[in-house]
MARNUVEX-743327 format. One record per residue (C-alpha): residue number from 1; residue in three letters; x, y, z. Coordinates in Angstrom, 1 decimal. Example, Ala and Ser with C-alpha at 12.3 -4.5 7.8 and 13.67 -1.06 7.14 Angstrom:
BEGIN
R resi resn      x      y      z
R    1  ALA   12.3   -4.5    7.8
R    2  SER   13.7   -1.1    7.1
This chain:
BEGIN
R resi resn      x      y      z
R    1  UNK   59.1    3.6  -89.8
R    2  UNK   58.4    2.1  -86.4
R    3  UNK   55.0    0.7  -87.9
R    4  UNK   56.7   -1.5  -90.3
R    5  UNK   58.5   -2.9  -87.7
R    6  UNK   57.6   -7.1  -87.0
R    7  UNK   57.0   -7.7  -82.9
R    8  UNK   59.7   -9.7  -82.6
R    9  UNK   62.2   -6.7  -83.7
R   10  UNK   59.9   -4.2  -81.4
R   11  UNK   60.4   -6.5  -78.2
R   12  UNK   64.5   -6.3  -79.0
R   13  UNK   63.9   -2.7  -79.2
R   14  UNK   61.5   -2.4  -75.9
R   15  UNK   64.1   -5.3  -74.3
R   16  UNK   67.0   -3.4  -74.6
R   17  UNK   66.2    0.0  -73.6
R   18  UNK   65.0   -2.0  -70.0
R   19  UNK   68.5   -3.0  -69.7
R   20  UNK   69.9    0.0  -70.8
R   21  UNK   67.5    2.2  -68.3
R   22  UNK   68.4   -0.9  -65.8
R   23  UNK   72.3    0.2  -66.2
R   24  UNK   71.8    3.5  -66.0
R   25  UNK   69.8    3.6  -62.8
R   26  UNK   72.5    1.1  -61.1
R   27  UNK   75.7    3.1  -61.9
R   28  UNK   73.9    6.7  -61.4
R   29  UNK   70.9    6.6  -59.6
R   30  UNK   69.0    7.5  -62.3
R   31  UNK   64.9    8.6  -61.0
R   32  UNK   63.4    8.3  -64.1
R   33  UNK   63.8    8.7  -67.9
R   34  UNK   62.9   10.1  -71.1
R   35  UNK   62.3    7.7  -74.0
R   36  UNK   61.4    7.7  -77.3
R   37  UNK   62.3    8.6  -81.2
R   38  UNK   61.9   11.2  -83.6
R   39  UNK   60.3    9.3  -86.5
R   40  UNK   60.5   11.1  -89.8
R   41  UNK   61.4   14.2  -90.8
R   42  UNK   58.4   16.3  -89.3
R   43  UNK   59.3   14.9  -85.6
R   44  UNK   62.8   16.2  -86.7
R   45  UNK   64.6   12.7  -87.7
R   46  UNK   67.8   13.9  -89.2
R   47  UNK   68.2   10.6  -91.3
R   48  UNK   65.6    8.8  -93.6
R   49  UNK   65.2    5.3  -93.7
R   50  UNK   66.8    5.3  -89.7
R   51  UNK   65.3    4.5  -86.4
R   52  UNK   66.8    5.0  -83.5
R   53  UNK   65.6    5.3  -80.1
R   54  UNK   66.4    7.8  -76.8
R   55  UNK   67.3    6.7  -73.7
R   56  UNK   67.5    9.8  -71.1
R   57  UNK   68.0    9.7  -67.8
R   58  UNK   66.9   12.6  -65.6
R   59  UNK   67.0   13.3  -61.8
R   60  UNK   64.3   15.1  -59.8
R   61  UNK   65.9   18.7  -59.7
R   62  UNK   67.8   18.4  -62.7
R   63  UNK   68.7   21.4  -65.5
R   64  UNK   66.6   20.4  -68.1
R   65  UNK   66.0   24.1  -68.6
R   66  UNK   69.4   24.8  -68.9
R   67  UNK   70.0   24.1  -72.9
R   68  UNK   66.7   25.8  -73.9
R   69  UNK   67.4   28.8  -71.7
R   70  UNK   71.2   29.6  -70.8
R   71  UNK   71.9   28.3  -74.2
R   72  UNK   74.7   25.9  -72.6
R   73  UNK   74.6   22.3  -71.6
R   74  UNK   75.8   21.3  -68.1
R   75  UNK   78.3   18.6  -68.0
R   76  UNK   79.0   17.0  -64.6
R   77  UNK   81.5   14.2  -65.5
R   78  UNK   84.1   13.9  -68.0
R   79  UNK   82.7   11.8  -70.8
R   80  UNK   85.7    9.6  -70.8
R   81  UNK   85.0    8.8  -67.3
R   82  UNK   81.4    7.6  -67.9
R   83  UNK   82.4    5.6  -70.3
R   84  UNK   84.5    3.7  -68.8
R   85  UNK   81.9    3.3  -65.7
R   86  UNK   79.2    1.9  -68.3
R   87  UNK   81.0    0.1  -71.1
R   88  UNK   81.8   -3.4  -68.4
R   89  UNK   77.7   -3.7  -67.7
R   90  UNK   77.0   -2.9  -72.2
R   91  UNK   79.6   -5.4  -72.5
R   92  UNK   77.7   -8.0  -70.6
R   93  UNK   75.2   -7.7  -72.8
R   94  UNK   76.5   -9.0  -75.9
């Protein structure tokens, strides 16, 4: 539960999603994001006892609509590929 969470824990939290949105937006332009978590099992948390956090980034224009909709997600890049564009700048951070 974030709420049980000390400050110094949250500011890691809050501090690495900047750098994370940071990467992002340098390696793909990014225009903005969606952030957050689904905490417990009503927000539709898959896994008790876990907290994790979403870092999205989205482009003016983009097909958000598309999964919801078409029923099919929309893949512009070969996931292999944008790994190896972002794993140098996560590596940094360590």
């Amino acid at each position: 539960d974030m709420t049980d969470l000390d400050d110094e824990v949250l500011f890691e939290i809050i501090s690495t999603s900047k750098k994370c949105m940071k990467i992002l937006t340098s390696k793909f332009q990014c225009q903005g994001f969606n952030f957050g978590l689904n905490m417990g099992k009503a927000a539709g948390a898959g896994i008790d006892d876990h907290l994790h956090f979403h870092v999205v980034p989205r482009w003016s224009g983009d097909s958000n609509f598309m999964p919801v909709i078409g029923h099919t997600k929309i893949i512009m890049e070969n996931l292999f590929d944008t790994y190896d564009k972002l794993k140098p700048s996560f590596d940094l951070l360590k």
